[in-house]
LOTI-149841 format. One record per residue (C-alpha): residue in three letters; x, y, z. Coordinates in pm, whole numbers, plus 50000, padded with zeros to 5 digits. Each point is the difference from the previous one (the first is absolute). Layout:
# residues N
ALAXYZ
...
//
This chain:
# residues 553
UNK500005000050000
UNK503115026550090
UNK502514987549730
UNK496865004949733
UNK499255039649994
UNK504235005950028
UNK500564979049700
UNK498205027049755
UNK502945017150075
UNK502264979649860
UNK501564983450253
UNK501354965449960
UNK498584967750177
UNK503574992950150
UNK500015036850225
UNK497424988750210
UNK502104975850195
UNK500455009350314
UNK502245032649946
UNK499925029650197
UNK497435024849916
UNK500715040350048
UNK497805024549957
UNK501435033249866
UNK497735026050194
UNK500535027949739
UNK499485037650091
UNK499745013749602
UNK497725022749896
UNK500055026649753
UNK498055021150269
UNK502964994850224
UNK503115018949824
UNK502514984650223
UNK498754963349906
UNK499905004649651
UNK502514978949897
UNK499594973050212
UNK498494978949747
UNK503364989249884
UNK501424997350319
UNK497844969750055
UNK501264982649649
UNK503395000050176
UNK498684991950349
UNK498304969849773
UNK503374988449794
UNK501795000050397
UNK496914976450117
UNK499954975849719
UNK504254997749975
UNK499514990850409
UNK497194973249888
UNK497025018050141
UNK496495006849807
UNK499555037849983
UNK496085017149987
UNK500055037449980
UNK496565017050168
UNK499515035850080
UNK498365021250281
UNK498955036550041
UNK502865024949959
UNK499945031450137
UNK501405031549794
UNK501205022550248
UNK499525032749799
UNK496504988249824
UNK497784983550247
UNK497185015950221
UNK499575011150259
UNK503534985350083
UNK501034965849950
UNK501104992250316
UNK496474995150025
UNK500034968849806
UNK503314985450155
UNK498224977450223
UNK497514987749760
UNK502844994349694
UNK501324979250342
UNK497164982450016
UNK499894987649610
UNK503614986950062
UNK498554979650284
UNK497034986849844
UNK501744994149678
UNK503174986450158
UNK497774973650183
UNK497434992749793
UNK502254987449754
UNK502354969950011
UNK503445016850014
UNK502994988850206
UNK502105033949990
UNK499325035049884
UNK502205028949815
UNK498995031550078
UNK500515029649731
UNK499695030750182
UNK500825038949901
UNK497565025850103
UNK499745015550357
UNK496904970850056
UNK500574975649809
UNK502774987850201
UNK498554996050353
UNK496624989249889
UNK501194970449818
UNK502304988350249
UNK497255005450307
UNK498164977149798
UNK502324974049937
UNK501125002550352
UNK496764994850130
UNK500164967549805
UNK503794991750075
UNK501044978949689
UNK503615000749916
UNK500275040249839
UNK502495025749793
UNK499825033949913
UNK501105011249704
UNK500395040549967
UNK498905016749699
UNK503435022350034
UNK500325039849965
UNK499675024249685
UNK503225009349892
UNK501355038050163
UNK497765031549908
UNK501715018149754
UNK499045037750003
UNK502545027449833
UNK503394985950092
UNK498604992050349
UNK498704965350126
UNK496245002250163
UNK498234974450194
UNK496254986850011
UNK497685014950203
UNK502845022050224
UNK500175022449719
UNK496335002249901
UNK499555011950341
UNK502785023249976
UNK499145013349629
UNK496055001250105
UNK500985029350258
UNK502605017849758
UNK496815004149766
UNK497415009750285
UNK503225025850131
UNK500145011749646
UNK503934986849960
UNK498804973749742
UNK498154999649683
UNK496994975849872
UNK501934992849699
UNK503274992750221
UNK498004976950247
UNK498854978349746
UNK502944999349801
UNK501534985550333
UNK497454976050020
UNK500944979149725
UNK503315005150071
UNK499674980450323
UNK497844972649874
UNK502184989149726
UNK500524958450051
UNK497734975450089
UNK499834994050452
UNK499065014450280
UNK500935037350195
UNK504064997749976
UNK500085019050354
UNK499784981050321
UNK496175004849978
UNK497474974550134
UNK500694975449678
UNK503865002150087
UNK500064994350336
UNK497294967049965
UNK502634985849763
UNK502735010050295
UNK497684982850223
UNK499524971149798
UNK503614992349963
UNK500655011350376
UNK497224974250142
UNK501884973949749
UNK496654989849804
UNK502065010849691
UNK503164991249837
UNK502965020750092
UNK500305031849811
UNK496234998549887
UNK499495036250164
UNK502165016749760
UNK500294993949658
UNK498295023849723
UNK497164985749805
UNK501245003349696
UNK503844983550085
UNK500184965549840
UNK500774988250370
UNK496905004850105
UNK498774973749782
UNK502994975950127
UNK498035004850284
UNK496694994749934
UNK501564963549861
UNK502144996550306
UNK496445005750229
UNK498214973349771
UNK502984974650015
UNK500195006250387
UNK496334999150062
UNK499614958949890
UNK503074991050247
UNK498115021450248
UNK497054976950008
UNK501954967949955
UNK501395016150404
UNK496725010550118
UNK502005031950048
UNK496015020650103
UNK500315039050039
UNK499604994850395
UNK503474982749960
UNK501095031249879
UNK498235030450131
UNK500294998350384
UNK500035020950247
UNK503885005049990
UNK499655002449627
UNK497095030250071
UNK502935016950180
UNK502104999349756
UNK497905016949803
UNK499455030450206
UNK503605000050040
UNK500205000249629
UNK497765025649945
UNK501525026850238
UNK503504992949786
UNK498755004749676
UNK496965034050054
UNK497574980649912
UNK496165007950013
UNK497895002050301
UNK497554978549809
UNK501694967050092
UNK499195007250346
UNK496504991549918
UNK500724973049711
UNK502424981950236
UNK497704999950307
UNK497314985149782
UNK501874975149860
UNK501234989550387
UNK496754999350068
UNK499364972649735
UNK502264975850089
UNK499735009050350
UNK503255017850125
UNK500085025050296
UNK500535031549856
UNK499145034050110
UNK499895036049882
UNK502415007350338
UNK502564974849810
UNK501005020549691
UNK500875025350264
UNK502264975450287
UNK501374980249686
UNK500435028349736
UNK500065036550096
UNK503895001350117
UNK501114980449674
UNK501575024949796
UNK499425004849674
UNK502814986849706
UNK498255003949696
UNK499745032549848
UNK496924999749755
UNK497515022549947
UNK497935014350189
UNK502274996150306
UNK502835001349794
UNK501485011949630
UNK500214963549780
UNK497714981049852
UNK499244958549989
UNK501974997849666
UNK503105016050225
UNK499464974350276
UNK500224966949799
UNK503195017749831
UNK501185006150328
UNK499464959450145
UNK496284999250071
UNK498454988950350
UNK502724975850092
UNK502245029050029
UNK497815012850246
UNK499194968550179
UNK503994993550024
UNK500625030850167
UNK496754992550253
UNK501774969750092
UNK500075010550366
UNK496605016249996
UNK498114967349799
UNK499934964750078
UNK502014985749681
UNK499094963150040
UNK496774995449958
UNK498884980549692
UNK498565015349658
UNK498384986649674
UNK504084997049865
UNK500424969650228
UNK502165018350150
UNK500425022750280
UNK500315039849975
UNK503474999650132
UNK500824973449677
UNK498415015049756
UNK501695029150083
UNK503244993050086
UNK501635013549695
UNK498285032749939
UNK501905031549899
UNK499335034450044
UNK501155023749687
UNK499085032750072
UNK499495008650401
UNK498325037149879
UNK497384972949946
UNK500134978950240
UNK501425011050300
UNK502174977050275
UNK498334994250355
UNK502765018950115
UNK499655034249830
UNK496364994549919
UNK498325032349816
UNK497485009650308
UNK499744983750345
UNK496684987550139
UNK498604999449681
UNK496994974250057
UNK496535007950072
UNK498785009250332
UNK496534994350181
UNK498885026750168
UNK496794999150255
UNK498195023650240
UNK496505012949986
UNK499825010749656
UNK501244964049872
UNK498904974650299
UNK500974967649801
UNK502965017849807
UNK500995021249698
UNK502925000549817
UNK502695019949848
UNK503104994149760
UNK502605020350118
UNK502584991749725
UNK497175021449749
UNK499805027550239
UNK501315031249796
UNK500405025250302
UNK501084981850291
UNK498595028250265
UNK496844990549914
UNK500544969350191
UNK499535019250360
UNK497225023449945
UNK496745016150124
UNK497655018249819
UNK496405007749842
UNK498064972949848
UNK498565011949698
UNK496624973649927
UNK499164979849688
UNK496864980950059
UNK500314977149716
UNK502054999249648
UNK497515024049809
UNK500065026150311
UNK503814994249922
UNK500275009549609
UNK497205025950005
UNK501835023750305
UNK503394989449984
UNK501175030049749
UNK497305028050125
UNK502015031150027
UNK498025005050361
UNK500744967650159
UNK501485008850307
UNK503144977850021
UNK503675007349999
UNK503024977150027
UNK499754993450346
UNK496664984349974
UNK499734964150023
UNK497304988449708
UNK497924972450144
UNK497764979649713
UNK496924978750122
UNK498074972349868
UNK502594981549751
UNK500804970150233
UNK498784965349939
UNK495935002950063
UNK499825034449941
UNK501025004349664
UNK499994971649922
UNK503014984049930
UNK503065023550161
UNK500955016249719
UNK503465016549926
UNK498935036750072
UNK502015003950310
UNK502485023149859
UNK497645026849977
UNK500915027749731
UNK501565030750182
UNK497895032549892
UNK501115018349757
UNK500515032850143
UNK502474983850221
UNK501824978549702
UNK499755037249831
UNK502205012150359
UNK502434969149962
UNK498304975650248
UNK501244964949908
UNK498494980750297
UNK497685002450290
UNK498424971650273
UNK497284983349805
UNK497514975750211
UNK497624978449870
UNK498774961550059
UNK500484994249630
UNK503384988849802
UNK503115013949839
UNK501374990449653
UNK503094984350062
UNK501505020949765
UNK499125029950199
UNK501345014650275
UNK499545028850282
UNK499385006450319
UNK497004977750001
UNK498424979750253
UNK497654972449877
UNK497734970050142
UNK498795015150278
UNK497644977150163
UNK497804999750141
UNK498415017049695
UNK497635030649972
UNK497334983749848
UNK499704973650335
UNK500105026050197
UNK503735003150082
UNK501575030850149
UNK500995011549666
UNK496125007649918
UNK499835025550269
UNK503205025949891
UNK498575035049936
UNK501445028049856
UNK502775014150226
UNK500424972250250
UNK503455001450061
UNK501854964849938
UNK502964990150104
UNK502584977049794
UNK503074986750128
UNK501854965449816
UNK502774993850234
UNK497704998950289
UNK497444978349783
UNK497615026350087
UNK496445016849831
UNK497685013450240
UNK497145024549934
UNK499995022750233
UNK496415008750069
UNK499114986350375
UNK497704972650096
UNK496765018050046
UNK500105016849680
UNK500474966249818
UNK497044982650176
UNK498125028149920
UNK500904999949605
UNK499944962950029
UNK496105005450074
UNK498795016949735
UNK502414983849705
UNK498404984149724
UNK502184973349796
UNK500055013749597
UNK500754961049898
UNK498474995949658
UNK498354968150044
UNK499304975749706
UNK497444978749938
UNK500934969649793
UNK502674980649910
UNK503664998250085
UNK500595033550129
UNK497354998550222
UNK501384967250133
UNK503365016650033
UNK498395029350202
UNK498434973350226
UNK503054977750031
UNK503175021349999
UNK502405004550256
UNK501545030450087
UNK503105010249876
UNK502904989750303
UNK498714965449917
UNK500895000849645
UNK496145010749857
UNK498994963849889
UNK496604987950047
UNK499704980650337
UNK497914971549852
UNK503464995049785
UNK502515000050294
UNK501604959950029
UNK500354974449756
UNK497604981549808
UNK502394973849896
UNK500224981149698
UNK497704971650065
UNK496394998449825
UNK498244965150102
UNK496975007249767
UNK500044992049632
UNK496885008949771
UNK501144969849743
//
C-alpha cells in the first residue's frame, strides 16, 4: 500500500529495502527572499543522502519572509513549528535535514523537529555577498536603518536610498550582518546540530553546496547511531549558546527562539540565564551592527570555530555534535586570518558585551538590552521623561509632529507590540527617533517597548518587557512624564510613580488587545506565552515524540 503511490515517482522496487529514510524539511519559498535558492540546496543535500545509502523525500512547510509577511511573522513561528511536527511525525522518516535561512524559518523548524526528537541537521542557507555602495561596503538591514534617518534628516536622497538598496541585496542569502538569520546559523553551529563551519559560508560560494552534501551524507550515519537532537542540544549545549551569542553580537531574538526550543525538548532554561551565562562574555567579532564587517568578512576571517577556539575557557568543548565529533575536534585546527575581524579573548573589541536582563517594576518578569548595539554608552545610567505610544499607529502618526514635546533626554516608551497584544511581537522596538531631533544630530535615545528589535538594528533599546501591556503589566500604566529610571550595570528599570498611584491607574485601565475571532491567530492569542518564556504556545511546550500507534490503512 506505501511502496504503491511512491513508485509514480519513479522510484525503483529495490529502494524500498529497508534503507534509511530522511526527510528534507525545506524552508523555500519565493515569498521568502532569503530561502530562495534553497531548492537546489536540497538536490545536493539529496546526492550526500543517496552516496551514504539513505532514501531522500524532500517536503516543505510555511516560510516566513521577514520583510513581506503581516502583521509580522514572528506571528507564524510557532505554527510553521507546528507543520514540522505534524509533518515530521506523520510521516515515516528516520532522520531529518533542516534547510533554514530567514530570521523564522530556522527556529520554527527545528522546535518542531525537536519536539519530535529524530536524529536532525541544520543546514544554513549562508549570507549575501558584502553590500557594495560607492567604494564603501554596506550591510543588510544596519544600513537601511541608518540610510532611512539620513532621508527623514534630509542628508539622503530617494534616488540615493534606493540606489543603495540594490546595492546591498546583490547575491542570493540571508542579511550578511550579524542579524537574527546570522546569529541562528551561529547558534546552530554553536549548539552542534550543524556541521562545523555551517554558520558562515556565503550562499552563493560553491562550499556551501559541499555542505549541503556533507549534511545529507552525515544525516544517514546519524540515524544508523540513533544520534536524536536531545543527544545533542542539552542543557550544557544551551549554554554554550548564550556564551556564543554574547561573542559574536548577535540578536536579542535568540533569547526567545532558544528558550522555546529548551522548552521543547525540555531543558531548564531561563530568561535570568542569558544574563549569569552571557552578559560578561566579551564580544570578538566585529560585524555590523555592533561592529564594522560583514558575514562574507567572517568566513574569510575562519568562521565560528575561530570564535569557539578562543571561548575555549568560557565553553564546554567536549560535548558531542552532528560531526561525530566533539567541538574541541572539530575545531582543533582552526585559524584566524585577520584579528580586525575576529578579535582574540585577550584583546577582545568591547568587554561585557552580552545581553543583560534587567527587572524592577516597570519589567517584573524581565526586559532586555544588548549593550554591544548601544551607540552612546551614557545612556546606559539614566533618568528621564517617558514620552507614551499607546500602540504602533499612535507611534507613526505623532512620532514626527513638530509639537511633540520630547527632547533627547526623554525615554520613548511603545505599548501594545508584545506577544498578545499585537499580536505576534513584532520588530518595532527600535522606535524611529523624531525628526526634529535627527534634524539637531540625535543618533540615539532609551526606547521601551514589549515588542522586538531587528537583529540588524541597534540602540539604546530595551525590549520584551513582560509582563506585557496588553495583560495588564506595569508597562500599560506609563503616562506622559513619569519619570523612569534606567540603569544596566545594576540590572535595574523601575518606574518611578509610587504604589498608590499605580493601583489607582491599575483600576481604571482597559486592555487595547485586538482580539480575533477565528482561526490560528486567535488560538495563538489564547495560547501564547509571554515573552521571558520564549513566546510559544503553552499547549506546544514538551515533546510529542515520534511514535503514532494508529494507522488509517
Amino acid at each position: 500500500m506505501y511502496r504503491t503511490w511512491l513508485k509514480n515517482q519513479g522510484i525503483p522496487d529495490h529502494e524500498f529495502d529497508g534503507r534509511p529514510v530522511i526527510g528534507i524539511c525545506n524552508t523555500w519559498s519565493e515569498l521568502t527572499p532569503c530561502n530562495a535558492h534553497f531548492r537546489e540546496f536540497a538536490e545536493y543535500i539529496k546526492r550526500g543522502v543517496y552516496e551514504a545509502g539513505g532514501f531522500p523525500l524532500e517536503f516543505p512547510i510555511m516560510s516566513m519572509g521577514e520583510p513581506l509577511m503581516k502583521p509580522t511573522a514572528m506571528l507564524f513561528r510557532n505554527l510553521a513549528s507546528m507543520d514540522a511536527e505534524e509533518t515530521i511525525r506523520a510521516n515515516p522518516l528516520d532522520g531529518v535535514v533542516i534547510i533554514g535561512g530567514c530570521d523564522k524559518t530556522t527556529p520554527s523548524a527545528l522546535m518542531g523537529a525537536a519536539s519530535v526528537d529524530l536524529p536532525t541537521i541544520v543546514v544554513s542557507g549562508g549570507p549575501m555577498l558584502n553590500g557594495k555602495f560607492r567604494g564603501k561596503d554596506i550591510g543588510s538591514g544596519t544600513d537601511i536603518w541608518k540610510f532611512s534617518e539620513e532621508v527623514r534628516a534630509g542628508k539622503m536622497s530617494n534616488a540615493d536610498f534606493r540606489e543603495a538598496e540594490g546595492c546591498m541585496s546583490r547575491s542570493n542569502g540571508h542579511c550578511m550582518t550579524m542579524g537574527t538569520a546570522s546569529s541562528m546559523a551561529v547558534l546552530v553551529e554553536a549548539l552542534g546540530i550543524s556541521l562545523s563551519g555551517n554558520a558562515a559560508i556565503p550562499a552563493p560560494d560553491s562550499r556551501r553546496k559541499v555542505l549541503c552534501h556533507e549534511s545529507g551524507r552525515r544525516i544517514v550515519d546519524m540515524v544508523k547511531e540513533d544520534q536524536k537532537i536531545s543527544d545533542v542540544i542539552t542543557k550544557a549545549a544551551m549554554i554554550n549558546a548564550i556564551v556564543v551569542n554574547a561573542a559574536v553580537g548577535g540578536s536579542t531574538n535568540i533569547i526567545l527562539h532558544l528558550l522555546a526550543i529548551a522548552g521543547r525538548i525540555g531543558i531548564d532554561i531561563t530568561l535570568e540565564d542569558f544574563d549569569t551565562y552571557g552578559s560578561s562574555i566579551p564580544l570578538l567579532v566585529n560585524l555590523m551592527p555592533s561592529g564594522n564587517y560583514l558575514m562574507e568578512d567572517f568566513y574569510y576571517a575562519g568562521g565560528l570555530p575561530v570564535v569557539l577556539k578562543e571561548l575555549e575557557n568560557h565553553i564546554n568543548l567536549d560535548l558531542p555534535t552532528v560531526t561525530g565529533k566533539t567541538h574541541r575536534q572539530n575545531v582543533k585546527d582552526a585559524e584566524c586570518y585577520e584579528r580586525e575581524v575576529i578579535a582574540s579573548i585577550e584583546d577582545p573589541l568591547k568587554e561585557n558585551a552580552g545581553i543583560v536582563v534587567l527587572k524592577g517594576n516597570l519589567a517584573e518578569n524581565g526586559a532586555v538590552i544588548k549593550p554591544s548595539a548601544v551607540k552612546v554608552k551614557k545612556l546606559m545610567k539614566h533618568r528621564g521623561p517617558a514620552v507614551v505610544f499607546e500602540n504602533i499607529e499612535d507611534m507613526h502618526m505623532r512620532i514626527d509632529d513638530p509639537d511633540l514635546k520630547i527632547d533627547e533626554h526623554s525615554i520613548i516608551v511603545l505599548k501594545n507590540v508584545g506577544p498578545k497584544g499585537f499580536p505576534g511581537m513584532p520588530e518595532v522596538g527600535n522606535t524611529p527617533l523624531p525628526k526634529k531631533l535627527l534634524e539637531k544630530g540625535i543618533t540615539d535615545m532609551i526606547r521601551i517597548s514589549d515588542g522586538r528589535m531587528s537583529g540588524t538594528a541597534y540602540g539604546t533599546v530595551i525590549l520584551h518587557v513582560s509582563p506585557e501591556a496588553a495583560v495588564g503589566g506595569t508597562l500599560a500604566l506609563v503616562q506622559n512624564g513619569d519619570l523612569i529610571h534606567v540603569d544596566v550595570d545594576q540590572r535595574k528599570l523601575e518606574l518611578l510613580v509610587d504604589d498608590k498611584e499605580l493601583e489607582t491607574r491599575r483600576s481604571k485601565w482597559k486592555s487595547e488587545e485586538k482580539l480575533y475571532d477565528r482561526g490560528y491567530v486567535r488560538m495563538y492569542q489564547e495560547h501564547v506565552n509571554q515573552a521571558h518564556l520564549g513566546a510559544d504556545l503553552d499547549t506546544l511546550v514538551g515533546r510529542s515524540g515520534k511514535e503514532v500507534s494508529r494507522d488509517g490503512f
